[in-house]
C-alpha positions in Angstrom: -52.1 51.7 -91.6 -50.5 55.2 -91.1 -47.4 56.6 -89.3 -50.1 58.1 -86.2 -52.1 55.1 -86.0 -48.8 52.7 -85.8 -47.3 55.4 -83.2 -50.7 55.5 -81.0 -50.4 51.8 -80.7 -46.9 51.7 -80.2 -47.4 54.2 -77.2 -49.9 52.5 -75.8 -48.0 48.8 -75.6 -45.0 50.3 -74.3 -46.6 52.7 -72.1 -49.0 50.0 -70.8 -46.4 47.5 -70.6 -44.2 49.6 -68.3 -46.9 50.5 -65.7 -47.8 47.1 -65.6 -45.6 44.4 -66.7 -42.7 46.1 -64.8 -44.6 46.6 -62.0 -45.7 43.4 -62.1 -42.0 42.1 -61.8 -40.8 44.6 -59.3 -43.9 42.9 -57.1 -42.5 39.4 -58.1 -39.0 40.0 -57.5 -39.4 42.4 -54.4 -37.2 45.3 -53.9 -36.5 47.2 -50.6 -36.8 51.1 -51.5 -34.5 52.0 -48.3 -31.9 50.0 -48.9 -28.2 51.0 -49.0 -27.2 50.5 -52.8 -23.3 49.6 -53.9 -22.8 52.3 -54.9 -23.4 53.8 -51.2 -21.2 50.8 -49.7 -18.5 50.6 -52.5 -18.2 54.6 -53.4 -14.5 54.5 -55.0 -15.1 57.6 -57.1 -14.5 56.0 -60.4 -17.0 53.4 -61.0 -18.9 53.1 -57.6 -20.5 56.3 -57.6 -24.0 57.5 -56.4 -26.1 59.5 -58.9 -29.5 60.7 -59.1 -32.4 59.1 -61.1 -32.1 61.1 -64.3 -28.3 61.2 -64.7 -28.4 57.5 -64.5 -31.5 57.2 -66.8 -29.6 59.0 -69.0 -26.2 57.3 -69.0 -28.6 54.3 -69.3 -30.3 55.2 -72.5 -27.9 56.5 -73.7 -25.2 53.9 -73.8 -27.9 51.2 -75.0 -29.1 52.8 -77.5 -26.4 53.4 -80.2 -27.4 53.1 -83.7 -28.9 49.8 -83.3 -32.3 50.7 -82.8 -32.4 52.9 -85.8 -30.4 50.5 -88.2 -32.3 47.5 -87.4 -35.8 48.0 -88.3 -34.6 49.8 -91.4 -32.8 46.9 -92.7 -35.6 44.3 -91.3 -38.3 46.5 -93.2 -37.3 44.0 -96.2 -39.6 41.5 -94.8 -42.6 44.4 -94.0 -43.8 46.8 -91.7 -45.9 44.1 -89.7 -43.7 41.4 -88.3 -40.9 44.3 -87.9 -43.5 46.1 -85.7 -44.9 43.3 -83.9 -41.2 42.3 -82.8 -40.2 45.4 -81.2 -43.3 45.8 -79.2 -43.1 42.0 -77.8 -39.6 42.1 -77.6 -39.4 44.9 -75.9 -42.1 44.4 -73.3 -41.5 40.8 -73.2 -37.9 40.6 -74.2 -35.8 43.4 -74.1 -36.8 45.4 -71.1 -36.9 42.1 -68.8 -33.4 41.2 -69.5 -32.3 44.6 -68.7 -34.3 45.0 -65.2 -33.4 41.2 -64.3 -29.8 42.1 -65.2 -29.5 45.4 -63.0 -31.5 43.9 -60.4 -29.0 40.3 -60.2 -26.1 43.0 -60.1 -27.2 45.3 -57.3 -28.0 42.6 -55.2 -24.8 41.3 -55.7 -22.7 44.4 -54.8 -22.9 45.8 -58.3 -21.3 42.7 -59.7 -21.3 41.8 -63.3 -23.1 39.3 -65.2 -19.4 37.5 -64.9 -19.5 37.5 -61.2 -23.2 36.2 -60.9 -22.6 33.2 -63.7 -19.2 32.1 -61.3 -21.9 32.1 -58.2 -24.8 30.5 -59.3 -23.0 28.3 -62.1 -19.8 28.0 -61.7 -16.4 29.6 -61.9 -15.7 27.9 -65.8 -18.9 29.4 -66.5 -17.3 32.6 -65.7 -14.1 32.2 -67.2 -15.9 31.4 -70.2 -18.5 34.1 -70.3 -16.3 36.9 -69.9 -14.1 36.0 -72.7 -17.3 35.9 -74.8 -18.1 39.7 -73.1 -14.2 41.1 -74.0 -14.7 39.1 -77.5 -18.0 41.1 -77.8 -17.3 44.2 -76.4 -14.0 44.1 -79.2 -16.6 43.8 -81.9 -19.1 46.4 -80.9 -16.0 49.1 -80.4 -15.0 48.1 -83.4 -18.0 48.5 -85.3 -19.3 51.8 -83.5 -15.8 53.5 -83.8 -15.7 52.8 -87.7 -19.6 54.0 -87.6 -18.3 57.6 -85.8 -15.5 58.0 -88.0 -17.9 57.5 -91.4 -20.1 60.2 -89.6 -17.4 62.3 -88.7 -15.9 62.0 -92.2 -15.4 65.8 -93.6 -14.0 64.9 -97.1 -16.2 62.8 -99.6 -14.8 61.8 -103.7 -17.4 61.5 -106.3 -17.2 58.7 -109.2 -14.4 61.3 -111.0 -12.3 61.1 -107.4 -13.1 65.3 -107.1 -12.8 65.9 -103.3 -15.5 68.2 -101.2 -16.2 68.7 -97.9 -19.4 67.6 -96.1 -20.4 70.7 -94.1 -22.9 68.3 -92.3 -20.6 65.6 -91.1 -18.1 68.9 -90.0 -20.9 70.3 -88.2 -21.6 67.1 -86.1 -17.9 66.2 -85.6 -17.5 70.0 -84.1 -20.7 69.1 -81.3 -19.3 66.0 -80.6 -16.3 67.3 -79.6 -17.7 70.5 -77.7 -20.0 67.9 -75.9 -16.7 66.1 -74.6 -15.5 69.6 -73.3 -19.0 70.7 -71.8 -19.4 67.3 -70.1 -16.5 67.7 -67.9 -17.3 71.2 -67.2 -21.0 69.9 -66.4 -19.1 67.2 -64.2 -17.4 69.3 -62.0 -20.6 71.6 -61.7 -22.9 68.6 -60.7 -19.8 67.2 -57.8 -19.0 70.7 -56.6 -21.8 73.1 -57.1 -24.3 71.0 -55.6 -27.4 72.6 -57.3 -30.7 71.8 -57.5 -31.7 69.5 -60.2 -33.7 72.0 -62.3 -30.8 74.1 -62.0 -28.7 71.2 -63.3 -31.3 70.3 -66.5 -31.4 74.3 -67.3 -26.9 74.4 -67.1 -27.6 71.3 -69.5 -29.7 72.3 -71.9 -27.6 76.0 -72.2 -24.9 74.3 -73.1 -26.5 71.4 -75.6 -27.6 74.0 -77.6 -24.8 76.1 -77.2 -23.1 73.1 -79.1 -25.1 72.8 -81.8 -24.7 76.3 -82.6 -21.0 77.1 -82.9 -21.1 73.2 -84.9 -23.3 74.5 -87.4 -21.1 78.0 -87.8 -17.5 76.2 -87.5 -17.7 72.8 -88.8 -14.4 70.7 -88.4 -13.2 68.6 -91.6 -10.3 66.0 -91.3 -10.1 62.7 -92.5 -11.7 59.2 -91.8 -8.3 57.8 -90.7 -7.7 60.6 -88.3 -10.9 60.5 -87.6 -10.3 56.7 -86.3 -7.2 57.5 -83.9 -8.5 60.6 -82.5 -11.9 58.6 -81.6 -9.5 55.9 -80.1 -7.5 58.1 -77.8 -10.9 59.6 -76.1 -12.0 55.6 -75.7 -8.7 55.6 -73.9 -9.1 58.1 -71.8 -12.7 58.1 -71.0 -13.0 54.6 -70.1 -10.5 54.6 -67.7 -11.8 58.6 -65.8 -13.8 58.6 -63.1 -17.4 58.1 -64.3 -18.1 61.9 -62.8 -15.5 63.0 -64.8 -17.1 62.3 -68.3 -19.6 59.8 -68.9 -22.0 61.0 -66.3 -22.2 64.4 -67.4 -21.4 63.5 -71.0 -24.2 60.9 -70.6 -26.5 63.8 -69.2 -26.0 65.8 -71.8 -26.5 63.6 -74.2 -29.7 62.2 -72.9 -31.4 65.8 -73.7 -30.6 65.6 -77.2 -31.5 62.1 -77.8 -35.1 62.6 -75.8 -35.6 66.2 -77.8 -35.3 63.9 -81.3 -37.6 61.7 -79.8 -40.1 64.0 -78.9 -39.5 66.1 -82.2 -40.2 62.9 -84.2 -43.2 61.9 -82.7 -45.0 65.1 -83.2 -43.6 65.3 -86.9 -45.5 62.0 -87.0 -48.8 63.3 -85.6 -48.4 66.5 -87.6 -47.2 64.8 -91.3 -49.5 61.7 -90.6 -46.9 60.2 -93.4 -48.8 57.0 -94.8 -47.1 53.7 -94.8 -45.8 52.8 -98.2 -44.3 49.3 -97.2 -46.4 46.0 -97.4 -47.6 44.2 -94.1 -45.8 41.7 -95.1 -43.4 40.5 -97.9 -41.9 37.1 -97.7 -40.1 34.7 -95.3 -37.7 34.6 -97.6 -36.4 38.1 -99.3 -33.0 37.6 -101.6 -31.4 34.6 -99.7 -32.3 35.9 -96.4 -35.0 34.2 -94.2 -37.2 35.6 -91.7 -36.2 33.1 -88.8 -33.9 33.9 -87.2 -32.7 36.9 -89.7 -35.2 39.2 -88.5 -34.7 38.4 -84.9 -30.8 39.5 -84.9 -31.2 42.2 -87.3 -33.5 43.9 -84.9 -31.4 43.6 -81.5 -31.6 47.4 -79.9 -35.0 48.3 -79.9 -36.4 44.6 -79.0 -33.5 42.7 -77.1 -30.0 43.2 -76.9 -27.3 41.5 -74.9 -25.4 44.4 -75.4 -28.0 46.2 -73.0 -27.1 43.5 -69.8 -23.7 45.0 -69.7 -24.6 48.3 -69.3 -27.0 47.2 -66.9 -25.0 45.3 -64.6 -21.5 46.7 -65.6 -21.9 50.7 -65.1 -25.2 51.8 -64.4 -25.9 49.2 -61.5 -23.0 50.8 -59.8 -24.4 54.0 -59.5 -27.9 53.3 -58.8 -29.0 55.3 -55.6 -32.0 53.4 -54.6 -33.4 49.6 -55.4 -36.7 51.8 -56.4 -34.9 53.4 -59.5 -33.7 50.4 -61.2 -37.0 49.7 -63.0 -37.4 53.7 -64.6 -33.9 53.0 -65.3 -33.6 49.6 -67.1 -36.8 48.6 -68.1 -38.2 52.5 -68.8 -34.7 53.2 -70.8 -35.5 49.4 -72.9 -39.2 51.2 -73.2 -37.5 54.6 -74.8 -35.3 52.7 -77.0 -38.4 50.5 -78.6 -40.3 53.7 -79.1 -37.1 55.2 -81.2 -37.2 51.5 -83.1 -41.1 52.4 -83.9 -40.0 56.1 -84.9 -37.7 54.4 -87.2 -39.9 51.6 -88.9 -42.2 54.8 -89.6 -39.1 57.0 -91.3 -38.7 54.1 -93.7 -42.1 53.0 -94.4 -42.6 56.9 -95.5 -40.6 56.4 -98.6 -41.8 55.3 -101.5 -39.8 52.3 -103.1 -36.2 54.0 -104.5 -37.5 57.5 -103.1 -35.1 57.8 -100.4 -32.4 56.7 -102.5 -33.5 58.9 -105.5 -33.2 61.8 -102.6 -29.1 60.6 -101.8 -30.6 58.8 -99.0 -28.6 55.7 -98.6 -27.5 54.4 -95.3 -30.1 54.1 -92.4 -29.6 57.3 -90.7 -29.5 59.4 -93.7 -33.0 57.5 -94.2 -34.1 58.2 -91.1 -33.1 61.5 -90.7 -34.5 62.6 -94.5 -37.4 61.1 -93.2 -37.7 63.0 -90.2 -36.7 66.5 -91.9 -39.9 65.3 -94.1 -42.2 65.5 -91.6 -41.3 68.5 -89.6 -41.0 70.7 -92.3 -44.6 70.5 -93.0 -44.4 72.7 -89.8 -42.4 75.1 -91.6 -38.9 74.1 -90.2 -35.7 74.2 -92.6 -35.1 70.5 -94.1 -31.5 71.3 -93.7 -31.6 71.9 -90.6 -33.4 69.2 -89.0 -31.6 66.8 -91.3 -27.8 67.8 -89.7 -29.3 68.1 -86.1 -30.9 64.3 -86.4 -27.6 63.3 -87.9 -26.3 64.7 -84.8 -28.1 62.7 -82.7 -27.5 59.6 -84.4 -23.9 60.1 -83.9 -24.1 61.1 -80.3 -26.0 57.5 -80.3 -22.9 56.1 -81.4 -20.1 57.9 -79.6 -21.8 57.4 -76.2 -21.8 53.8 -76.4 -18.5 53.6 -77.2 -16.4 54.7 -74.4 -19.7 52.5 -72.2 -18.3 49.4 -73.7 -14.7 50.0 -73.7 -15.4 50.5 -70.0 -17.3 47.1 -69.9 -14.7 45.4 -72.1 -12.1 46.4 -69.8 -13.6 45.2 -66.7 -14.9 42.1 -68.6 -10.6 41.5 -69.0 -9.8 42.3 -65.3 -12.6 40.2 -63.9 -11.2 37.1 -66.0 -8.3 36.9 -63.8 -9.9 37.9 -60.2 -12.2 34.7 -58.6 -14.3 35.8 -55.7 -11.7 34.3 -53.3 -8.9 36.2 -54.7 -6.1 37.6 -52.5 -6.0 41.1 -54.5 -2.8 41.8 -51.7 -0.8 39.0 -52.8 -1.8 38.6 -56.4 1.4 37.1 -59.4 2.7 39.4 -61.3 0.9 38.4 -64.3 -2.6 39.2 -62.3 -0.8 42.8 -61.5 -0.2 43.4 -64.6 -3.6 42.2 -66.1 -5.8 43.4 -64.1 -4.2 46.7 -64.0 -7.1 48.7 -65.6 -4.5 50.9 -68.1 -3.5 47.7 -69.5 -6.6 45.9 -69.6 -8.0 49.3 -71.6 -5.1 49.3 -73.9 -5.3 45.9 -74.7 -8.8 45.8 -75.3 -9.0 49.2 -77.6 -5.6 48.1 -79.8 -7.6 45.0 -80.7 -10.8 46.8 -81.7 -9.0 49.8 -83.7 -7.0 46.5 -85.8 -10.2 45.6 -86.4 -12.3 48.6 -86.8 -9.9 49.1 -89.8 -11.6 45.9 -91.7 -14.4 48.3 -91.9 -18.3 48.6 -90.2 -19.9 46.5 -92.8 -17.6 43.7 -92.8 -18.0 43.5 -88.9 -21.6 44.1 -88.6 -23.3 41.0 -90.0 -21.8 39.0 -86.8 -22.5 41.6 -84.3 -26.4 41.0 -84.6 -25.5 37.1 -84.1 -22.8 37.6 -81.1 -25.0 40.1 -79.3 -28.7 37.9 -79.1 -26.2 35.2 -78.0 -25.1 37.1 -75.2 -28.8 37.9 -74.2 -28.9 34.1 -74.0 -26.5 34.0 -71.7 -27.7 36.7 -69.5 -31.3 35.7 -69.4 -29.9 31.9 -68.2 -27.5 33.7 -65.8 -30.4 36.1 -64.4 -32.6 33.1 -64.5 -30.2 30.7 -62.4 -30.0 33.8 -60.0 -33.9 33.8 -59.4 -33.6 30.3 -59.1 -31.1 30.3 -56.4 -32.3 33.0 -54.1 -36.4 31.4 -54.4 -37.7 33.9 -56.8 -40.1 33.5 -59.3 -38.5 33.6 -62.5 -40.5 31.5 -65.6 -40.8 35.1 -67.2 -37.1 34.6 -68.7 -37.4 31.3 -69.9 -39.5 31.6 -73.4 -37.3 35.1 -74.0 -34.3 32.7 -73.1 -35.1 29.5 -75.6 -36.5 31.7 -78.5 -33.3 33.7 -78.3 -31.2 30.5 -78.1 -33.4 29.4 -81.0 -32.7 32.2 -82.9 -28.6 32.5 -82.3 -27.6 29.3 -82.2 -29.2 28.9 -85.9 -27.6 32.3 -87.0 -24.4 32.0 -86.0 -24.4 28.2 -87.6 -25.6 30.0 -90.6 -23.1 32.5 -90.8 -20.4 29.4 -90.4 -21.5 27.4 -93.0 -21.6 29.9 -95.2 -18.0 31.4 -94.7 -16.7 28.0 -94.2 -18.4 26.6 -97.0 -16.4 29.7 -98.9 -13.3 29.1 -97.5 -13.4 25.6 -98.4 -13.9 26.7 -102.4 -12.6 30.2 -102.8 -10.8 31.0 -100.0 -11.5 34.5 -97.7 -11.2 37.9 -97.7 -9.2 39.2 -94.3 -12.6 40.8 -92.6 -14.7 37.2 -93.4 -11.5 34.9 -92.3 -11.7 37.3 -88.8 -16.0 36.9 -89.0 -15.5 33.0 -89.1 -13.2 33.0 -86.3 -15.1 35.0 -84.2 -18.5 33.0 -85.2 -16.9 29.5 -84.1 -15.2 31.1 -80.8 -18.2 32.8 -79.7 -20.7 29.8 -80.7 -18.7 27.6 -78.5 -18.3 29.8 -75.3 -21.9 30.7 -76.0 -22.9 26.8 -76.1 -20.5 25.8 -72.8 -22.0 28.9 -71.0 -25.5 27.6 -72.1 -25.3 24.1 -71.3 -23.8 25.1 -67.8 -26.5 27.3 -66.9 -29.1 25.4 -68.5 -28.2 22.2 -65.9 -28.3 24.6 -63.2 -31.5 25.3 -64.0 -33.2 21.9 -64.1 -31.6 20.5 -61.8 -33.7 19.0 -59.1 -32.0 18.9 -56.3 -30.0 22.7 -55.1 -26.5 21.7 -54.8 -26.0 24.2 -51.9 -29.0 25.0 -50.4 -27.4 27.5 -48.0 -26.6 29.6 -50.8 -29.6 30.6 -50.6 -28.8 33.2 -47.6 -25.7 34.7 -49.2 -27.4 35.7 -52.7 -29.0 39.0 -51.3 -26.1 41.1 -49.5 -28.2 44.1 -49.8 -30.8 42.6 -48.1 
């Protein structure tokens, strides 16, 4: 097995299980190509908003894909490039990209509506509470995690073993294009809601002003510190998850998408071109150092298979701006399809290293792997190493930043829907509702939690996202699945993705406690495991009440309210 072979095949199962799987499901499901979306019928200007195709696409794949689908298959490479591979193409065919259509398609045929709102009315309004205190649990962690991951990336100072200071031109450079990209995006913003252009017009604008970026990065590289690095990241989270979604994360989205596809599309022909061999074993052993395959490799790899997180973004932001039902499958399930082909890229950067190459070459974390491995194979066609290796550390941490300000926005809304039932008087809400609810509060709130805990540190969070985020695929599969249910549609395609996953988390996250329990118990805790253990046991129970509620919704026999079977589809 070589890199082309494994990326021919990997085209060819995503590719064909786009044009048919999805379409096969968009058949089942049934979708009505002229009807009015939310987005039309709710237009506030700051989440409701119509978009085209590609912008949405874009915010779509965008915000998914973080640095998940790189970081995963690099670490799950332990146990070989064969079940790693074999995962990301059935879980994202199978897995991944179901959960994400099912997810945007519940929410536009419920007014945009979350996966909170769909869970209070097809399960039950505890279920609700319940599950949206796991999402603003979740949504803590993950900003958390990916602001500590921007900040590390950002970084412009590093100390040797003798504590001499030097700057990292490369991290500069890509701190400097981060920041011009938040500048450009709004300028792009008000270009696409004033100017009215044509599309092509639009893309050209775009791509100007991505490169643009890059450039005057590369010349004037910006060096502060991690810490400042960590406020300064937390203020923009702030303020971008609370604009109008024209303002920034469209455009910034937009933008983003370009340089995220051109990666893409760089790396797979430095794969055909290189033809790098596969230096990894098929397959090693279920058991590698303590860690076992089941259900280790099955949270490690999340983005790029299936990802909770993803059901968020799908019913949360992008649903909201969707401007026809007959774009929410290139949307959902084509930007679940992108993201496994970037996990593929990735299991072929690592398997191109020869064991302790890439950390012989400085090479340690997974995108400095991934992009070494990448600069590898395109300078064969005689492009600089350096070069390619700052740009693809570029796009890595555009990965990063974009979902950040995605899930701040979903963490905030995950707060304010906690307190709001769908009978709610919003004229004559308590003061306590005001002031909850209030969307500046609810943001600050949820971002002064995350940047307490971002400061424990990315790796001390990270071993519980992979857990907390398959859970909430759980949860969102039984919620989509109730849904189907309900409104008399076919839907046995969620229910092996729904118990393998519940396989999988339940036995992680019971791992994970034992472990740190059994630790606690004999030599007590460090502060980032004592905060790990208490978000384990919180989010196994929510997880297991949300479960158990939706999983008697489900086989029950007889429909509890048979005439809500007329209400489900608004749109319809």
């Amino acid at each position: 097995m070589n890199g082309v072979i494994m990326m021919v095949i990997a085209i060819v199962v995503l590719g064909g299980g786009y044009l048919f799987y999805g379409r096969y499901l968009e058949k089942k499901w049934g979708i009505d190509p002229n009807a009015k979306t939310p987005a039309y019928e709710l237009e506030d200007g700051v989440d409701y908003v119509p978009a085209d195709t590609n912008i949405v696409f874009g915010h779509q794949f965008a915000s998914i894909a973080g640095a998940g689908p790189i970081n995963g298959p690099i670490q799950a490479a332990i146990f070989g490039w064969l079940p790693v591979l074999l995962w990301i193409l059935i879980g994202g065919v199978f897995f991944g990209a179901v959960q994400d259509f099912a997810s945007m398609y519940a929410s536009v045929k419920n007014k945009g509506r979350t996966i909170g709102y769909i869970i209070e009315e097809y399960i039950g309004k505890l279920g609700k509470k319940l599950f949206l205190l796991f999402c603003w649990l979740f949504c803590i962690l993950v900003v958390a995690a990916f602001a500590d991951v921007v900040a590390g990336t950002f970084n412009g100072f590093v100390a040797d073993d003798a504590g001499v200071v030097s700057k990292v031109a490369a991290n500069g450079a890509v701190a400097t294009t981060s920041m011009l990209f938040i500048v450009e995006a709004v300028a792009l913003g008000c270009i696409l809601k004033y100017a009215k252009l044509n599309k092509w017009v639009n893309t050209a604008i775009a791509i100007v002003m991505l490169v643009e970026a890059v450039a005057l990065g590369l010349y004037f590289p910006m060096y502060l510190t991690r810490e400042t690095w960590h406020i300064l990241i937390f203020i923009y989270i702030l303020i971008a998850s609370v604009a109008p979604v024209t303002m920034l994360l469209q455009p910034r989205d937009y933008l983003n998408s370009y340089l995220l596809i051109f990666m893409i599309a760089a790396a797979i022909v430095g794969v055909f071109v290189a033809n790098p061999s596969c230096n990894l074993k098929a397959f090693t052993s279920f058991n590698v150092d303590g860690s076992y395959m089941f259900p280790i490799l099955f949270v490690t790899i999340a983005c790029g298979a299936v990802s909770g997180f993803h059901s968020l973004v799908s019913s949360g932001t992008a649903s909201k701006q969707i401007k026809s039902e007959k774009n929410m499958l290139p949307v959902s399930y084509g930007a679940m399809i992108m993201e496994s082909m970037l996990a593929v890229i990735a299991l072929i950067a690592v398997a191109s290293f020869a064991d302790g190459e890439a950390a012989a070459q400085g090479l340690t974390t997974q995108p400095q792997i991934f992009a070494g491995a990448i600069a590898n194979f395109l300078e064969v066609i005689g492009l600089p190493h350096s070069l390619v290796f700052t740009l693809i550390n570029l796009a890595v941490s555009a990965f990063a930043l974009t979902s950040l300000d995605s899930v701040a926005r979903v963490g905030r809304l995950s707060f304010q829907e906690f307190f709001i039932d769908d009978d709610t008087d919003m004229d004559n809400l308590p003061l306590y509702k005001k002031v909850a609810t209030n969307k500046y509060f609810s943001t600050v709130i949820t971002l002064v939690l995350a940047y307490l805990l971002a400061k424990v540190g990315y790796a001390e969070i990270w071993p519980l996202f992979g857990s907390a985020n398959q859970l909430l695929s759980v949860l969102a599969l039984i919620a989509c699945a109730v849904f189907l249910k309900k409104t008399k549609r076919q839907g046995a395609m969620l229910w092996i993705p729904m118990v393998f996953m519940m396989a999988v988390t339940f036995t992680a996250l019971g791992m994970t406690i034992c472990k740190l329990g059994g630790q606690f118990m004999t030599t007590g805790l460090s502060l980032g495991n004592t905060l790990q253990l208490i978000f384990a046991v919180l989010l196994l129970i929510l997880g297991v009440i949300v479960a158990i509620q939706g999983i008697k919704k489900l086989t029950e026999k007889k429909e509890a309210q048979a005439d809500k079977v007329e209400e489900t589809t608004i749109l319809e």
